[in-house]
C-alpha positions in Angstrom: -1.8 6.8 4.4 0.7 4.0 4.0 0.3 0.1 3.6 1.0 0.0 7.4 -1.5 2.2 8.5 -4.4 -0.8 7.5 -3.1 -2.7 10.6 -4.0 -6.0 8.4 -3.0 -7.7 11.4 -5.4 -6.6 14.1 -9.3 -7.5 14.1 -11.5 -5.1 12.5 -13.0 -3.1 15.4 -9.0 -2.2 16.6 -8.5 -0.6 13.0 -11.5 1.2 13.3 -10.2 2.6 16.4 -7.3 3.0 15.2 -8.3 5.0 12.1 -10.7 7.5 13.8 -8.3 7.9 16.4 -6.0 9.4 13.9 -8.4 11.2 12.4 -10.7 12.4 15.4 -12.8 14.9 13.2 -14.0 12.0 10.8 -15.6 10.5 14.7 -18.2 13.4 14.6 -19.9 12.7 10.8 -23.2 11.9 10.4 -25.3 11.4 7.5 -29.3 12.1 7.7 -30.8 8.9 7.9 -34.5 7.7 7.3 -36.7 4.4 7.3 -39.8 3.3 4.9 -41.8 0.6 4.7 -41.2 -2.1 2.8 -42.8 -5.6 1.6 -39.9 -8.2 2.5 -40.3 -12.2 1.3 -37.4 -14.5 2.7 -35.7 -11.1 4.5 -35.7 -9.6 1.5 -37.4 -6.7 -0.7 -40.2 -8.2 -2.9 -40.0 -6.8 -5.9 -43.0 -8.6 -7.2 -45.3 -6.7 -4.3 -43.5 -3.8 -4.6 -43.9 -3.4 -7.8 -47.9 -3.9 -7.5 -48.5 -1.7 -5.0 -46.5 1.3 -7.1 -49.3 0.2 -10.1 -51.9 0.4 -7.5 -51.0 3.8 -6.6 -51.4 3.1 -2.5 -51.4 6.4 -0.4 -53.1 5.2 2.9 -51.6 3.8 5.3 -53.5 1.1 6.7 -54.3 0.2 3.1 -50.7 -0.2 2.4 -49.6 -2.3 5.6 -52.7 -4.5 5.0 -51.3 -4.9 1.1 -48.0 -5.5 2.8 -48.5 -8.1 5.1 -49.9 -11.2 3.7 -49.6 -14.8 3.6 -46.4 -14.5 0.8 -44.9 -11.3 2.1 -44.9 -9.4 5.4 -43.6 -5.5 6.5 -39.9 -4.7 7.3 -38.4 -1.3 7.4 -35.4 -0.3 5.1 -33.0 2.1 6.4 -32.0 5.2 3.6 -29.5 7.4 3.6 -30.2 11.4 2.4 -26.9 11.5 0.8 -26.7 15.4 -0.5 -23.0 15.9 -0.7 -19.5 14.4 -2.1 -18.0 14.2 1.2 -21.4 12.1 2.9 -21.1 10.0 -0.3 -17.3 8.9 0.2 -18.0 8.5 3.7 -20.9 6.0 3.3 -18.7 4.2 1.5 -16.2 4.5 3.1 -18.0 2.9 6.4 -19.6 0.0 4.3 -16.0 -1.2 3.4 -15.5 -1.3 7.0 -18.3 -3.5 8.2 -17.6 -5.7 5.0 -14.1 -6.3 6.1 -12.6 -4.6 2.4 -9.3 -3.6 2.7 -7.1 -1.1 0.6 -3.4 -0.9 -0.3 -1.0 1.0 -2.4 0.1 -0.2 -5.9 4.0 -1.4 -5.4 4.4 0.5 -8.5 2.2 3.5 -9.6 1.4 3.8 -5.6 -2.0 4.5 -6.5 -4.5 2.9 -3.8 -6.5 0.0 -5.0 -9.1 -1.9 -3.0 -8.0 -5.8 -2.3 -11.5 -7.9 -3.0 -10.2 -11.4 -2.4 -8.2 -12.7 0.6 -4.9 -13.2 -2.1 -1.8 -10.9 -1.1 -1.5 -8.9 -3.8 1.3 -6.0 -4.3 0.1 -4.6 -7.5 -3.2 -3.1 -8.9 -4.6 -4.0 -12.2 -4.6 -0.8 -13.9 -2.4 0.1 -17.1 1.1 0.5 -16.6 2.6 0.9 -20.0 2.4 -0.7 -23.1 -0.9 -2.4 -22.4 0.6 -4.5 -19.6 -0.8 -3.4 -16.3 1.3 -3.1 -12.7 0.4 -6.6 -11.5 1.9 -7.9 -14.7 5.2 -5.7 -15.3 5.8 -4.9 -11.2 6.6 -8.6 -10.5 8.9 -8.6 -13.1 10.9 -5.0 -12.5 11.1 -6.3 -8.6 13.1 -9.5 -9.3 15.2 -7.8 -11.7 15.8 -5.0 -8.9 16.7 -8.1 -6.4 19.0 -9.4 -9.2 20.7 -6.6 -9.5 21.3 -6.2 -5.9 22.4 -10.3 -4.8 25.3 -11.6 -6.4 23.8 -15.4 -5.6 20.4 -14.4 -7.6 22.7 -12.8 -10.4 25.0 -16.5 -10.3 21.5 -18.5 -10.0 20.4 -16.7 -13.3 23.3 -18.0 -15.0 23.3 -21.2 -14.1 19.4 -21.5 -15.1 19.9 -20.2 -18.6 22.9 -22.4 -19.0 20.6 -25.4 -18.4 17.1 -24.4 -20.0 19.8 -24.0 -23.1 21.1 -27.3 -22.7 17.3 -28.8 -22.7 16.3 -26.0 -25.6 19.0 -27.4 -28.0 17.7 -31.1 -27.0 14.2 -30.8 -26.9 12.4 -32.7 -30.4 15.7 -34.6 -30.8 15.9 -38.4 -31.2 18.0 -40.5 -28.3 20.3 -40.8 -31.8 20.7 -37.5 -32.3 21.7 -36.5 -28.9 25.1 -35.6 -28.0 25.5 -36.3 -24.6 25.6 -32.4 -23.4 21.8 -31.7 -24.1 19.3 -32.4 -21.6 15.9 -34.3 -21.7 12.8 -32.3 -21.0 12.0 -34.8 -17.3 15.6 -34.2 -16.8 15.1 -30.5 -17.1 11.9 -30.4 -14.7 13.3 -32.8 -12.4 16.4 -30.3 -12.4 14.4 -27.2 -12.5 12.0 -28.4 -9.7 15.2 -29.5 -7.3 16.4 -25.8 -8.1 13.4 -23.5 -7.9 13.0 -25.0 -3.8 16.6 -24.1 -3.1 16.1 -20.7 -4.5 13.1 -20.3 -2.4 14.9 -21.6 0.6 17.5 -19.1 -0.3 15.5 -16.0 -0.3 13.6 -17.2 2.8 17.4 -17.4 4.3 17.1 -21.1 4.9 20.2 -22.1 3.0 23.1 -19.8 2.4 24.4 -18.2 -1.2 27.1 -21.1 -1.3 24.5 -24.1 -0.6 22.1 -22.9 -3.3 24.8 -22.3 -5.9 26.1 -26.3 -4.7 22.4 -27.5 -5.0 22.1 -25.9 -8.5 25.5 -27.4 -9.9 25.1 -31.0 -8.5 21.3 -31.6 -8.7 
């Protein structure tokens, strides 16, 4: 299953659909269900009652809903699953990501699948890579030296950027005596960098062409 198979862009209920209509023999599953009673306090399970009736040692019935429902707590059935396989465990899970709205994608690097638990786009999973550095914080990198090596403007932008971090490096700690007149101040360098980092952005979004950003970067 790829990334595009989610259908992150259609409401829940049409990916449902979607999915078991792909997969028709998942539509027939079932797992054994069963109810009990339990004591509930603000919708939900008092522990504190709970707890006391399993000292107790309750068996009757009407002993046990009389227990139950008092002043402070009151009856509510609890739904429970007889999970007694693998397969019926993975698909209750499986079904309770769906009503929650959790979504899973495929690691941009190891293309491992990793479950997305906050609304952030993320391309990258946070398991170990290499080195101790895991894919969200190596992939990032590898991609924008992939796209570097693949546009000529990125490549030229590069260049240009270490030319002028250098110029503010060699300046930066120096006295308005000591400067030469090549080096740059640290505001001039995040005033430049600032102007430069939108125009690369407006690049790769293909607001400006190669030739504007390179203009924007040499005269800002």
């Amino acid at each position: 299953m790829s990334d595009k198979d989610n259908y992150t862009g259609r409401p829940v209920a049409e990916r449902v659909h979607a999915f078991f209509t792909r997969y028709p023999d998942l539509s027939g599953f079932t797992i054994p269900t069963g109810f009990a009673i339990m004591p509930a306090k603000k919708d939900l399970l008092d522990y504190k009652k709970t707890q006391e009736i399993n000292d107790a040692g309750i068996t009757d019935m009407r002993e046990l809903l009389g227990s139950i429902n008092t002043d402070k707590s009151k009856v509510s059935l609890l739904t429970y699953y007889h999970v007694q396989s693998l397969d019926e465990m993975l698909f209750l899970e499986f079904v309770e990501m769906l009503k929650q709205g959790i979504q899973v994608k495929r690691c941009g690097l190891c293309g491992r699948y990793f479950v997305l638990i906050d609304k952030r786009k993320r391309e990258y999973c946070d398991r170990e890579y290499e080195g101790g550095k895991t894919c969200q914080e190596i992939g990032p990198l590898l991609r924008y030296e992939q796209s570097l090596e693949s546009d000529e403007y990125l490549r030229k932008f590069e260049t240009e950027y270490n030319k002028i971090y250098s110029r503010f490096y060699r300046a930066d700690g120096k006295t308005d005596a000591e400067f030469s007149g090549k080096e740059m101040t640290r505001d001039e360098f995040r005033a430049w960098s600032k102007v430069a980092s939108k125009a690369k952005a407006d690049y790769q979004r293909k607001l400006i062409t190669g030739d504007e950003l390179m203009w924007i970067v040499k005269t800002s």
